[in-house]
C-alpha positions as YAML, in Angstrom:
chain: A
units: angstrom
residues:
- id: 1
  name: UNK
  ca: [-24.00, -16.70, -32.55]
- id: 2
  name: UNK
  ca: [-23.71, -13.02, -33.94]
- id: 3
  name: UNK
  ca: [-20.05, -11.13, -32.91]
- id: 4
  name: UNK
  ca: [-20.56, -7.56, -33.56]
- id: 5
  name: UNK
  ca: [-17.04, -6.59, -33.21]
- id: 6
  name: UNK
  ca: [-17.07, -5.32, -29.86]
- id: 7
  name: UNK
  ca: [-14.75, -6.66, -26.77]
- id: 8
  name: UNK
  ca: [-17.35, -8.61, -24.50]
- id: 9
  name: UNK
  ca: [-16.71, -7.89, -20.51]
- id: 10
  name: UNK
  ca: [-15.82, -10.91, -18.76]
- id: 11
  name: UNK
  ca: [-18.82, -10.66, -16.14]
- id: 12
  name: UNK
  ca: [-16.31, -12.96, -13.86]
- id: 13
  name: UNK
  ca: [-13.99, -10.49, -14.04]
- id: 14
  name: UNK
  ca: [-13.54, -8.00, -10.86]
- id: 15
  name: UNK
  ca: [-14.87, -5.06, -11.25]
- id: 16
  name: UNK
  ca: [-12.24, -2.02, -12.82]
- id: 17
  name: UNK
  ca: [-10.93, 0.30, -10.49]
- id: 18
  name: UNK
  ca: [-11.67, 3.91, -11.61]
- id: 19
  name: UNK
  ca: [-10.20, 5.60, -8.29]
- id: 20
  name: UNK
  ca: [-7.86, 4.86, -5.75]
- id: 21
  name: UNK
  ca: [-8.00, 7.20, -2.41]
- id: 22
  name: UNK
  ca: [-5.55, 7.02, 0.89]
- id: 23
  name: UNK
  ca: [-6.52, 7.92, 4.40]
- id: 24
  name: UNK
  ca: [-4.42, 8.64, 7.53]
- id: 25
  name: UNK
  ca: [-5.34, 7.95, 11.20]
- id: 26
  name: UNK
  ca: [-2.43, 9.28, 13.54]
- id: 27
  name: UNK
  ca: [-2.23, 9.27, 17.18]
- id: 28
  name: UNK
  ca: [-0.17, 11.03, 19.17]
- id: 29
  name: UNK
  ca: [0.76, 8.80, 22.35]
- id: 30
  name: UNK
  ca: [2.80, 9.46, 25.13]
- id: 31
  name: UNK
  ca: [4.20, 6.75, 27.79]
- id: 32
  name: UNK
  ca: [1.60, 4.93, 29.88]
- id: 33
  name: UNK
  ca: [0.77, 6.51, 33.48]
- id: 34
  name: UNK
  ca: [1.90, 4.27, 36.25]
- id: 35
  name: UNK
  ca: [3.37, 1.24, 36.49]
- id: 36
  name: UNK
  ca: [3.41, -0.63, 33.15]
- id: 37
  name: UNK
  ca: [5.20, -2.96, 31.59]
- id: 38
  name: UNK
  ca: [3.85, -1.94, 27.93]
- id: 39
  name: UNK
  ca: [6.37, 0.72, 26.22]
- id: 40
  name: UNK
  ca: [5.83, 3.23, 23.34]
- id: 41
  name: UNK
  ca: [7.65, 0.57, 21.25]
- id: 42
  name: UNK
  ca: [4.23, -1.72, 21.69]
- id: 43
  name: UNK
  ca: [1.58, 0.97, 20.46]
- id: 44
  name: UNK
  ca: [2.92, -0.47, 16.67]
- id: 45
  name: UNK
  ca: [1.77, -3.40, 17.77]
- id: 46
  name: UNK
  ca: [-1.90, -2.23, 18.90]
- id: 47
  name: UNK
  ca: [-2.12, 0.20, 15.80]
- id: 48
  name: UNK
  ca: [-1.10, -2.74, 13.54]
- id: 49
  name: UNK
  ca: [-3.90, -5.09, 15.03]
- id: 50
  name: UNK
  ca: [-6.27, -2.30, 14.95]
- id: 51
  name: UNK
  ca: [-5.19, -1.66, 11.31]
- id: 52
  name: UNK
  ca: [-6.21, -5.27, 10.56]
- id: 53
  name: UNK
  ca: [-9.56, -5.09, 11.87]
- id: 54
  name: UNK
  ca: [-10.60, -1.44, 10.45]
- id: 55
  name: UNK
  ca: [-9.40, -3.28, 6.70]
- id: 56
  name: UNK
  ca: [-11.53, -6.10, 7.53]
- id: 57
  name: UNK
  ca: [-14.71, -3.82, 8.53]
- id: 58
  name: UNK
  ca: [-13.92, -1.90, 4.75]
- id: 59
  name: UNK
  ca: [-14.50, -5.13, 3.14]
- id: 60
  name: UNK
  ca: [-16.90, -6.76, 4.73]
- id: 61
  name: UNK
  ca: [-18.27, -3.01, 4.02]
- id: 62
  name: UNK
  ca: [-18.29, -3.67, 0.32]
- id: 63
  name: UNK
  ca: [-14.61, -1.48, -0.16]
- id: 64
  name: UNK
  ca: [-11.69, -3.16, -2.00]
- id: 65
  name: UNK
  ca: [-8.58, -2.58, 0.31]
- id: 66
  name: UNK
  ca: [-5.44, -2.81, -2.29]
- id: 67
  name: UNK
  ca: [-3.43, -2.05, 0.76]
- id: 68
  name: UNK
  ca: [-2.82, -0.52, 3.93]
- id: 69
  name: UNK
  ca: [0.70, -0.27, 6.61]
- id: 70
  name: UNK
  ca: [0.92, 0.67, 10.31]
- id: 71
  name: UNK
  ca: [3.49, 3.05, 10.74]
- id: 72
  name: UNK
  ca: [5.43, 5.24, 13.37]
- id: 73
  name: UNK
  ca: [6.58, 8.70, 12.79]
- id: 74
  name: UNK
  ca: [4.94, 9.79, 10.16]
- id: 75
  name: UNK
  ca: [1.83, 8.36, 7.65]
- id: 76
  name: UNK
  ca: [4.04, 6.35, 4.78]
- id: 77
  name: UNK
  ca: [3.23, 7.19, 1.45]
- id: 78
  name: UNK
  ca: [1.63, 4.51, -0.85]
- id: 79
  name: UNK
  ca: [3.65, 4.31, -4.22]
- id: 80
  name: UNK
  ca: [1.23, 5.28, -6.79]
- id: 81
  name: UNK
  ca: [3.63, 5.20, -9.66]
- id: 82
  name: UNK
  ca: [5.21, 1.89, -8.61]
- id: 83
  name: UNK
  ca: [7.29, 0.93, -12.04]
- id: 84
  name: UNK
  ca: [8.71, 4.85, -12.12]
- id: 85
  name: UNK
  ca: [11.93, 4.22, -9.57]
- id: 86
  name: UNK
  ca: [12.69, 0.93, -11.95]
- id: 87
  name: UNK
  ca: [12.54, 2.51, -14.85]
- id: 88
  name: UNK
  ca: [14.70, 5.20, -14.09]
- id: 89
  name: UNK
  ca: [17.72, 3.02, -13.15]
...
């Protein structure tokens, strides 16, 4: 066995991500027509569910979801810099 001084890659090893990405999906619901007894509090709900399964069909795709939120209002920002806020205090 020969070691030429280079770090071997662990082949185990997941592959390295080089790029993260986000994407937003935003619908813009109003109340239900008729009678109903679903609110615009349960579209989180829905969203959230659908959520699940669009992550699911990105992996099953091949895609390595680090993570993903349902939100209402407005898309919520993933925290690239994660360790910045700590070390600032």
């Amino acid at each position: 066995m020969a070691w030429d001084g280079e770090d071997s890659a662990d082949e185990d090893a997941p592959p390295e991500v080089v790029e993260l990405d986000s994407f937003h999906l935003g619908f813009l619901v109003g109340p239900p027509t008729g009678t109903s007894d679903l609110s615009l509090d349960s579209v989180l709900g829905l969203v959230d569910d659908a959520g699940a399964q669009v992550a699911q069909s990105l992996a099953e795709a091949g895609f390595e979801v680090v993570e993903w939120t349902a939100a209402r209002g407005a898309p919520v920002p993933f925290d690239e810099d994660g360790d910045d806020e700590e070390d600032e205090a």
